[in-house]
C-alpha positions as CSV (number, residue, x, y, z in Angstrom):
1,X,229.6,38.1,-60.2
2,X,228.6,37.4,-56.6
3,X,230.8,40.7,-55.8
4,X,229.2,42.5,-57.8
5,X,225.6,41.6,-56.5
6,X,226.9,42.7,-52.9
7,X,227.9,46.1,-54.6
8,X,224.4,46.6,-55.5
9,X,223.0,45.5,-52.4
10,X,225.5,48.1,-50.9
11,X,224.8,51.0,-53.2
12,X,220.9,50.4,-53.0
13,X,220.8,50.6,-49.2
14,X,223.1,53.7,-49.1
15,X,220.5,55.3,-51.9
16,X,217.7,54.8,-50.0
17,X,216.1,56.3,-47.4
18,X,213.3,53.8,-46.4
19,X,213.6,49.8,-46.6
20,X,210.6,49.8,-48.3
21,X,219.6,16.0,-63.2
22,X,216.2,16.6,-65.8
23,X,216.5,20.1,-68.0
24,X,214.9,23.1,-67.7
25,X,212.6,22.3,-70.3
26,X,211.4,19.1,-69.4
27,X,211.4,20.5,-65.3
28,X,209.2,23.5,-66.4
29,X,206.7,21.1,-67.9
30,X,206.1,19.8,-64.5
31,X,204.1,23.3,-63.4
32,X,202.7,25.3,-66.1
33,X,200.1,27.7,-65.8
34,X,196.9,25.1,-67.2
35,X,197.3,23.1,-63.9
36,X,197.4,26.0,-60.9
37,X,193.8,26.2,-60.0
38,X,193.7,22.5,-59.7
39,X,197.0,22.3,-57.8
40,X,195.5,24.9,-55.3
41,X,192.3,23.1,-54.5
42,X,194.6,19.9,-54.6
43,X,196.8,21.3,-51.7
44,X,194.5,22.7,-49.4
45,X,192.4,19.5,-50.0
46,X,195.6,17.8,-49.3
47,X,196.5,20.0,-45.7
48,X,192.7,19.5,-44.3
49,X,192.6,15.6,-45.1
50,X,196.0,15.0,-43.7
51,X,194.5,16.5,-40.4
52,X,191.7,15.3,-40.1
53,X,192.7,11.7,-40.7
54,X,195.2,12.3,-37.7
55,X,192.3,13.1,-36.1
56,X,190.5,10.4,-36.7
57,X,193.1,8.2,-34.8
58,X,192.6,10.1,-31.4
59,X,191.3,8.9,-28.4
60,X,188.5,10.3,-26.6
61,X,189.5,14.0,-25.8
62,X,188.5,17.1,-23.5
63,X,185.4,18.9,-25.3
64,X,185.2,21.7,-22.6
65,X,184.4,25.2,-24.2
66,X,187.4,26.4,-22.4
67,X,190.3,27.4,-23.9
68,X,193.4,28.3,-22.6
69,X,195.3,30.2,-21.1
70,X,193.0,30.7,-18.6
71,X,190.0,32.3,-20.1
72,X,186.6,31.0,-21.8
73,X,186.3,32.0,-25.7
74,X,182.7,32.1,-27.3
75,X,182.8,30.0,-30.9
76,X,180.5,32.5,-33.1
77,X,180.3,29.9,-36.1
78,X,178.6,32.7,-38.1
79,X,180.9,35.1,-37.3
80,X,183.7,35.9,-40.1
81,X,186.0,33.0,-41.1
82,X,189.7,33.2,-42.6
83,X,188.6,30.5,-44.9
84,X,186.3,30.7,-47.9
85,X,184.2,27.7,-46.9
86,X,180.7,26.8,-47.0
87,X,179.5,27.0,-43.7
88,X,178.7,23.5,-42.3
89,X,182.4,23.2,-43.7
90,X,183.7,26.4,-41.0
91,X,182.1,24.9,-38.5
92,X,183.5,21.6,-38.8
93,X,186.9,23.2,-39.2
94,X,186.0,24.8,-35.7
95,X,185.2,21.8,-34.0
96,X,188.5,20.0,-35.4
97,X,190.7,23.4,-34.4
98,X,189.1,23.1,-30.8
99,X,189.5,19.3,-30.5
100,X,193.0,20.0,-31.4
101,X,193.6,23.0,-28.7
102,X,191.5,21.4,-26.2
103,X,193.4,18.3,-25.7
104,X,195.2,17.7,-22.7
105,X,198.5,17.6,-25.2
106,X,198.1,19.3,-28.3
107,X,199.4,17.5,-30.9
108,X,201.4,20.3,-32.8
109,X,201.9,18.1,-35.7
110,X,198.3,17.7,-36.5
111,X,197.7,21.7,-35.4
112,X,200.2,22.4,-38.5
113,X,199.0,20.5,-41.0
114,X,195.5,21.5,-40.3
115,X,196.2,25.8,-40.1
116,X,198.5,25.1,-43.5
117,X,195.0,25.5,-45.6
118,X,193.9,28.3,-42.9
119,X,193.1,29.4,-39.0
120,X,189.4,29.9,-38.4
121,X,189.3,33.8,-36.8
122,X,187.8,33.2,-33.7
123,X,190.7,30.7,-32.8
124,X,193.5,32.4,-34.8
125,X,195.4,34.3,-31.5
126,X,195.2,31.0,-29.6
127,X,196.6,29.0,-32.5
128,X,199.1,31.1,-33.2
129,X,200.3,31.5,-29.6
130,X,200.6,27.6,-30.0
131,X,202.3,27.3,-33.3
132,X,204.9,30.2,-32.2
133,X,206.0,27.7,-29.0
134,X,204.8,30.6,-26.4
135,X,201.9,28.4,-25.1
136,X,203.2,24.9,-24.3
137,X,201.7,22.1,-25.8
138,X,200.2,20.7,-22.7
139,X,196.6,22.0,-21.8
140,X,197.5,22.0,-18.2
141,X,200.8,23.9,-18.1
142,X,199.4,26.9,-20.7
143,X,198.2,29.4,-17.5
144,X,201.1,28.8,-15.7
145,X,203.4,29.3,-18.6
146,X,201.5,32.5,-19.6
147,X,201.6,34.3,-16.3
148,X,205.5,33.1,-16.4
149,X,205.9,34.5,-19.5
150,X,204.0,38.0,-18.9
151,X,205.9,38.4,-15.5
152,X,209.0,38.3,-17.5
153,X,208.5,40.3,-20.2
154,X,207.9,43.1,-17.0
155,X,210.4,42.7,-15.3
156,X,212.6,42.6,-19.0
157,X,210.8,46.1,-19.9
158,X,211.6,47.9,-16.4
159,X,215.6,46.8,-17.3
160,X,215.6,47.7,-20.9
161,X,212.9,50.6,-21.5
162,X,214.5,53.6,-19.8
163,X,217.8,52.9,-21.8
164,X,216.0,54.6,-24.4
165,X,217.3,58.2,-22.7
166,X,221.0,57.4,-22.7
167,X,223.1,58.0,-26.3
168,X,223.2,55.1,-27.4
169,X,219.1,54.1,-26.6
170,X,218.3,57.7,-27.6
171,X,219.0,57.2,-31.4
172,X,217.4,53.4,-31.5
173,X,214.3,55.1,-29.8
174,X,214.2,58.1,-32.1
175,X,214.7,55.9,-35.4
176,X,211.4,53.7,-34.0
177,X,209.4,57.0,-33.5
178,X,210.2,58.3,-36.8
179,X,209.0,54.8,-38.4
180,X,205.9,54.5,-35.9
181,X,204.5,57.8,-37.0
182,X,204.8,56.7,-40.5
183,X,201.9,53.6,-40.1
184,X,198.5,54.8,-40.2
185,X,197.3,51.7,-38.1
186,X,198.6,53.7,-35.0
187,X,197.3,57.1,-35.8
188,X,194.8,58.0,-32.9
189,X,195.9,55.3,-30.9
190,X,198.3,56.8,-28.7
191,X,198.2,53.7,-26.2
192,X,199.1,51.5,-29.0
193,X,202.0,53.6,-30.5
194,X,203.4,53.6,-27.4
195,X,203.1,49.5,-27.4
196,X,204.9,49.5,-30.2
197,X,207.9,51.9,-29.0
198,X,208.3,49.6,-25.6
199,X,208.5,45.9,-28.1
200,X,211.0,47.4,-30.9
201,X,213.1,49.4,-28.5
202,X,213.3,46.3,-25.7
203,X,213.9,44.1,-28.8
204,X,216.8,46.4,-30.5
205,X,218.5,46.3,-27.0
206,X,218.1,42.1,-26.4
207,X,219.6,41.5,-30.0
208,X,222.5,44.1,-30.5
209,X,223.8,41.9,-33.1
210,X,221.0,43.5,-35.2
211,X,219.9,46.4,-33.6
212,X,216.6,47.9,-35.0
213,X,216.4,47.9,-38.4
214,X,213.3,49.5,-40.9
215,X,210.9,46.9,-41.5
216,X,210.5,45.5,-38.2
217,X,208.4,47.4,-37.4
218,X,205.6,46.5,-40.1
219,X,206.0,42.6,-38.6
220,X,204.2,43.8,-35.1
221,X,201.0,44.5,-37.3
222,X,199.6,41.3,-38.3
223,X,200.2,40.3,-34.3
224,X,198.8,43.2,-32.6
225,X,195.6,43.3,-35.1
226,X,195.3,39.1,-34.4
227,X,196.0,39.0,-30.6
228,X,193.6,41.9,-30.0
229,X,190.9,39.5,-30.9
230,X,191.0,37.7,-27.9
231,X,189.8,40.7,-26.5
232,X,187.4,42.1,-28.9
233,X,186.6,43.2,-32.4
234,X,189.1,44.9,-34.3
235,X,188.8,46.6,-38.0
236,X,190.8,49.3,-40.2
237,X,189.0,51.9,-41.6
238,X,189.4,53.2,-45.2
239,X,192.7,55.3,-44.2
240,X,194.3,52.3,-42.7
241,X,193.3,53.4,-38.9
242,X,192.5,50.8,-35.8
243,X,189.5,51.0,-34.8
244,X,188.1,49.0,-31.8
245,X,184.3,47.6,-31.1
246,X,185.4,48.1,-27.4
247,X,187.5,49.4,-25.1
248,X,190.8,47.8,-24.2
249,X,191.5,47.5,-20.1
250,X,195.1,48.5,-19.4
251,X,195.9,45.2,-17.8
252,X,194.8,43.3,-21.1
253,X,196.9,46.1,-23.4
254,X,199.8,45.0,-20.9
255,X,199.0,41.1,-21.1
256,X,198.5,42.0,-25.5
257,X,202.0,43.6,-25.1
258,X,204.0,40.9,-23.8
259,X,202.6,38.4,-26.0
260,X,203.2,40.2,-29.2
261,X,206.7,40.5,-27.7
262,X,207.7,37.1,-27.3
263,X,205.6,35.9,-30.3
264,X,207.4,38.4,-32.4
265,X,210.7,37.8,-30.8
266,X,210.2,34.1,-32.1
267,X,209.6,35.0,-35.7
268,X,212.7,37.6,-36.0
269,X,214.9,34.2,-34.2
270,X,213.8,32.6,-37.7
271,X,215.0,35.3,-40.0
272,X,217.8,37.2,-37.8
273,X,220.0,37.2,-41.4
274,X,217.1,39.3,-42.6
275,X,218.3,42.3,-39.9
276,X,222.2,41.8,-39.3
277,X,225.0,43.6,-40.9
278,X,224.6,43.5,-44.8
279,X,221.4,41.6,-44.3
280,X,222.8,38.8,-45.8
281,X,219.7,36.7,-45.6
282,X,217.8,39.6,-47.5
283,X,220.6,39.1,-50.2
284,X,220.7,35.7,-50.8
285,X,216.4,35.6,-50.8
286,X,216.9,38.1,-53.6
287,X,219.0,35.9,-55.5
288,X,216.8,32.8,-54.9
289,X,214.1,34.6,-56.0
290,X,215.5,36.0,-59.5
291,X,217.1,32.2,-59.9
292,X,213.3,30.9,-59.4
293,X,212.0,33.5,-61.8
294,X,214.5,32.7,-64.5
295,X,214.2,28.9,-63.7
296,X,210.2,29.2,-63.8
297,X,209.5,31.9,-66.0
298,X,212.3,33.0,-68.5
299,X,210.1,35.4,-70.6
300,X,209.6,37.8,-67.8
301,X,213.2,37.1,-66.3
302,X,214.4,38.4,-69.6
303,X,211.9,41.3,-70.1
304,X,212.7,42.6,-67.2
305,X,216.6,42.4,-68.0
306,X,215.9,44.1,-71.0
307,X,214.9,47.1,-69.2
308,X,217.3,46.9,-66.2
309,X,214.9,46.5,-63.5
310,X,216.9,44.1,-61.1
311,X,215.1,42.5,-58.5
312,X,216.5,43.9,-55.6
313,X,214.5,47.5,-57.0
314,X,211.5,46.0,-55.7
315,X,212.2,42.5,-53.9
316,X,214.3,44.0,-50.9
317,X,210.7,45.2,-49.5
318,X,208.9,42.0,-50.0
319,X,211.8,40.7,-48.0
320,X,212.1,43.2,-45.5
321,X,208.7,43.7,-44.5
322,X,207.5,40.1,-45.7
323,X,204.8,41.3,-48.5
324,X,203.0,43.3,-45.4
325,X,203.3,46.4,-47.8
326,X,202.4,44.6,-51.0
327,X,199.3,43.2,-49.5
328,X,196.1,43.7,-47.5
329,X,196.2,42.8,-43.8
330,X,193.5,40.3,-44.3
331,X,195.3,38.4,-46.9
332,X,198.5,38.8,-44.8
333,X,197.0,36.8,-41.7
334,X,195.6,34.5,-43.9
335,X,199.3,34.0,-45.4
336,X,200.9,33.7,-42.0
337,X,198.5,31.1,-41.0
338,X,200.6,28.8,-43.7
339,X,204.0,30.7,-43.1
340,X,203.5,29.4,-39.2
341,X,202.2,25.7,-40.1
342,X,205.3,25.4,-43.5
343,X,208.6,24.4,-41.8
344,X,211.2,27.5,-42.6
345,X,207.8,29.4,-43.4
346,X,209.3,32.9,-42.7
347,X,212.3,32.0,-44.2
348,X,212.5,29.7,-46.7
349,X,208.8,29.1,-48.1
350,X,208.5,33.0,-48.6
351,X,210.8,32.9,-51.3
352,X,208.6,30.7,-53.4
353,X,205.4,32.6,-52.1
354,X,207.5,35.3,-54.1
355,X,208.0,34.0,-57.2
356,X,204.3,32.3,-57.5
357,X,203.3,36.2,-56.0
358,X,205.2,37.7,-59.1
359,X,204.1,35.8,-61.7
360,X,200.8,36.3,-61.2
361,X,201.1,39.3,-63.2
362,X,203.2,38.7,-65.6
363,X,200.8,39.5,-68.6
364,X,200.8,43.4,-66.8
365,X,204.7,43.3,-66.9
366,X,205.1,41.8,-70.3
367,X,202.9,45.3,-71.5
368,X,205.4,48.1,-69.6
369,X,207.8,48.9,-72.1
370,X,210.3,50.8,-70.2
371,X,212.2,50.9,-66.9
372,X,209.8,53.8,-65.2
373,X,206.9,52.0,-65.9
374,X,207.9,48.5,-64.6
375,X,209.4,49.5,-61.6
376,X,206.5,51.7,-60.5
377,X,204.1,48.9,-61.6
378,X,206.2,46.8,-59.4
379,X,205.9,49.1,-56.8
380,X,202.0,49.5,-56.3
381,X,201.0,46.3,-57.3
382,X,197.2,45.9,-57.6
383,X,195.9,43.5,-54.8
384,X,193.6,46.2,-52.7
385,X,190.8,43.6,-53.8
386,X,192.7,40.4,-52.9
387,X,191.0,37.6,-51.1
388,X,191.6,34.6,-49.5
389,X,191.0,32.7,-52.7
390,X,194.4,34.8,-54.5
391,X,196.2,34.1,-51.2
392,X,195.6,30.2,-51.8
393,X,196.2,29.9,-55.3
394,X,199.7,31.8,-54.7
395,X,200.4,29.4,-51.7
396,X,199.5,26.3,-53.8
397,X,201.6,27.3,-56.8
398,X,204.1,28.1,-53.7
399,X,204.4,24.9,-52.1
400,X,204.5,23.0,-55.7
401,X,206.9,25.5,-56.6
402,X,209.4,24.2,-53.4
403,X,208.4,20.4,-53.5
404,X,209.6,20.4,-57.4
405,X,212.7,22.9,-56.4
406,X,213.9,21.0,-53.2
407,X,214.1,17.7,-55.2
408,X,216.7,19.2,-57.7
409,X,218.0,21.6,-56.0
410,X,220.8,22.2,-58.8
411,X,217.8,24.2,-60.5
412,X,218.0,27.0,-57.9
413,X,222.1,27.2,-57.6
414,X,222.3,31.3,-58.3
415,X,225.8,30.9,-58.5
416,X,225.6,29.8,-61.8
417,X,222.9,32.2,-63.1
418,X,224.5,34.3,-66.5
419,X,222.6,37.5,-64.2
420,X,224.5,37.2,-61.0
């Protein structure tokens, strides 16, 4: 039946244009519905105490405002946070973060387990850069490295970029054109468009075993938006537009560039599978996913047999694209602050994020009655008014989801699913 999956996988690419030893019963009592607010609190409770009593253990520290690489940031503890916190409780989280970045060897462990439950904003680009290995973990080496890293990325752009205007470069450049005009984040922002076309094209030609492939494009977003805040305010207006508070110097869109570059780089080095021929790490996510769903949920697994919606109709694009088109951009930062601290985040952990994503609207799916109506349900799911809060309850039901899964692993063989 595995064959036959790979046919479908096969036939659905070519017919689309754009990639976008317990039993069951006694395992299933283990998670149902009645405990998930509690398991969410539980878990992020869980990620910040974990931290913090790390913290607890640490010598005496650096407490300069300075951050690295080489430039001051100013902690606005009443500007925006990415956690729903009181405020006393932000701030603390700030001080922790900064204690954490600020030491003269950052202790990556502790940095994870405290940006699992959510990065505060105004350290969010610096984290990251941290939690993607592009800054070093040693305070002292991080302006060296960065300048390092920059140079290279130049000197890797002047070899790669003018590729672009032999035969082979000229159809990988024309394919990310076509794409790039397509995301309304870059509409009237000709200098950022044209970021874009220099990372995917430079990428595409470093990684031939992939090549560009739809969907990559979507993963420069949450980078670009988050790494522009070093620099200054950034928000989307109702069309899906950046907009700036401030102008952008072009040595700081050249220093943004070579950062989203190598941070993005990292990322795809996770799920390379994802973008090879076949996409065989797409395909076997797919299959993990409708295993979870039949394992978790077998109601909705079999309603949506019984209308012949298979999962790949609308789970290749949470796979592809990593929910960036399923979600807002808010909640997708605030998804890749955990996806960054969970080990196999990108990879592994999303799968789960899937199925807990899913069945949150199960009672919508149990009421469309027909194939259409599923699958375009499925398709523009309602979470234009998510907030952090949803993000957190799906990542708590998440992580429960894998700790239960990974100790009987049996549970999520697809092999043996009737469906596959």
């Amino acid at each position: 039946m595995i064959g036959r999956n790979a046919d479908l996988f096969s036939a659905f690419q070519t017919s689309v244009e754009d990639a976008w030893e317990a039993d069951d019963e006694e395992f299933l009592s283990l998670i149902s519905k009645t405990v998930a607010a509690k398991t969410a609190k539980e878990v992020m409770q869980r990620h910040s105490s974990e931290s913090q009593m790390a913290q607890s253990h640490k010598g005496s520290i650096r407490t300069s405002g300075k951050l690295a690489p080489g430039r001051g940031i100013r902690l606005d503890v009443n500007a925006e946070s990415s956690l729903s916190l009181a405020q006393p409780t932000v701030e603390r989280r700030i001080e922790q973060f900064q204690a954490l970045i600020n030491s003269p060897f950052t202790d990556l462990g502790a940095l994870r387990k405290q940006s699992w439950s959510g990065i505060p904003q105004a350290l969010r680009f610096v984290t990251w850069k941290l939690l993607c290995d592009y800054l070093p973990a040693s305070y002292e080496r991080r302006i060296t490295t960065l300048k390092k890293k920059r140079k290279q990325y130049i000197d890797l752009n002047s070899q790669f970029f003018n590729l672009r205007n032999g035969h082979d470069g000229a159809e990988i450049f024309k394919q990310v054109q076509k794409d790039l005009v397509r995301m309304p984040m870059l509409q009237n922002r000709q200098d950022v468009f044209e970021l874009f076309e220099r990372v995917l094209f430079n990428w595409s030609v470093r990684h031939p075993g992939s090549g560009y492939v739809q969907g990559i494009n979507d993963l420069l977003t949450p980078f670009m938006v988050v790494f522009l805040s070093e620099y200054t305010k950034t928000e989307m207006n109702p069309s899906g537009e950046l907009r700036l508070s401030a102008p952008i110097t072009a040595e700081q869109l050249q220093d943004l560039e070579a950062d989203v570059f190598w941070c993005v780089s990292r990322l795809l080095d996770t799920i390379q599978d994802n973008y090879t021929f076949a996409q065989p790490g797409i395909q076997n996510n797919i299959n993990k996913l409708s295993s979870l769903i039949e394992r978790l949920d077998n109601e909705l697994h079999r309603h949506l047999m019984k209308y012949k919606v298979e999962y790949l109709q609308f789970a290749f694009r949470w796979m592809n694209n990593l929910l960036i088109r399923e979600l807002p951009l808010r909640c997708i930062i605030r998804l890749w602050d955990t996806y960054m601290a969970e080990p196999d985040g990108f990879s592994q952990f999303h799968v789960y994020v899937c199925a807990a994503f899913l069945l949150r609207f199960k009672d919508s799916l149990m009421c469309q009655n027909d194939f259409h109506s599923l699958l375009v349900y499925l398709q523009a799911l309602p979470t234009h008014r998510w907030t952090n809060d949803d993000i957190e309850m799906v990542l708590a039901q998440a992580f429960q989801y894998k700790s239960l899964f990974s100790q009987a692993p049996k549970h999520l063989d697809y092999r043996r699913s009737e469906i596959l």
